[in-house]
C-alpha angles and dihedrals in degrees: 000000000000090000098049092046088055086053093058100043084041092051084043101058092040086049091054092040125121092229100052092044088054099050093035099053081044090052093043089046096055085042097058096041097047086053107033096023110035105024105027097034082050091045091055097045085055090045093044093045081048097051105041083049090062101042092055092047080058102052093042105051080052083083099041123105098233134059118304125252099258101188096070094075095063088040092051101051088041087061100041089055096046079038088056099040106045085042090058091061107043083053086052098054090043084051089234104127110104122290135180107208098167094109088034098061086043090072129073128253087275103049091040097059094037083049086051089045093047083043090043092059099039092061095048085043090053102038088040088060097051099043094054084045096052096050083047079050094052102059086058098055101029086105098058122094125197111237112251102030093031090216122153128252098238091081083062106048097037095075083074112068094038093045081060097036091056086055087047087052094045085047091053101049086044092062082051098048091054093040114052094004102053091241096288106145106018119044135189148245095299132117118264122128090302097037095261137095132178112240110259 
């Protein structure tokens, strides 16, 4: 009992440690910027330049003579989704989706972080949801195909459930932040230049 009493206090004391706080918001913060920065902002750019390809394909073989390029339009609405959903996430991570803050200025240092915690969870809780949701989706419509590129799908769908993972990640790695990291690299659903602040 003894033994597992000195852990705790032990893990207690690393977790509040200078030095801890120092390499774990360093390692967070390269975390965050080699998944949502690097790889998924990379990943959009290709889907965007993709996307906006196709549509203009689209638009343009409407004034050709011959027959249209029918398989842009499945492109194009493949990529929009993937496009929607990965960006999503991204604006979520900059803090930069949409936010009224009037009530939540009204209250006092207490009420507000225990308000971004509440919101916190409700968020995990939701994309959670919908992620779990989406992979159980997929294996439904994994057998369709759509009618001019005869994928499945799956490829559709899928951007679901990992648009909303990746909240659910970012969302995961914020609690930590706050909690253990005294809110040095993610921040919350309070009002600086891009709508968000870290709890104090």
């Amino acid at each position: 009992m003894c033994g597992n009493q000195g852990k705790a206090i032990g893990f207690a004391l690393l977790i509040g440690h200078p030095d801890f706080v120092s390499l774990g918001g360093i390692f967070l913060e390269k975390l965050i910027h080699i998944i949502f920065d690097v790889i998924i902002g990379f990943i959009i750019k290709i889907i965007g330049a993709v996307m906006i390809t196709a549509v203009l394909l689209q638009i343009a073989f409407r004034y050709l003579p011959f027959s249209g390029m029918t398989w842009t339009e499945e492109l194009g609405r493949l990529t929009f989704v993937w496009f929607c959903l990965l960006s999503t996430a991204v604006t979520f991570v900059k803090g930069q989706h949409l936010a009224i803050d009037y009530f939540y200025l009204k209250w006092n240092k207490t009420v507000q972080t225990i308000m971004t915690y509440v919101s916190w969870l409700l968020i995990l809780t939701f994309s959670g949801v919908v992620s779990f949701q989406g992979f159980k989706l997929l294996e439904m419509v994994g057998k369709q195909r759509s009618p001019v590129l005869r994928l499945s799908f799956f490829w559709f769908y899928l951007s679901v459930p990992v648009g909303c993972g990746l909240i659910v990640l970012f969302t995961v790695l914020t609690i930590i932040d706050n909690l253990f990291l005294k809110g040095k690299i993610t921040r919350s659903v309070s009002a600086d230049e891009t709508g968000t602040q870290a709890i104090n």
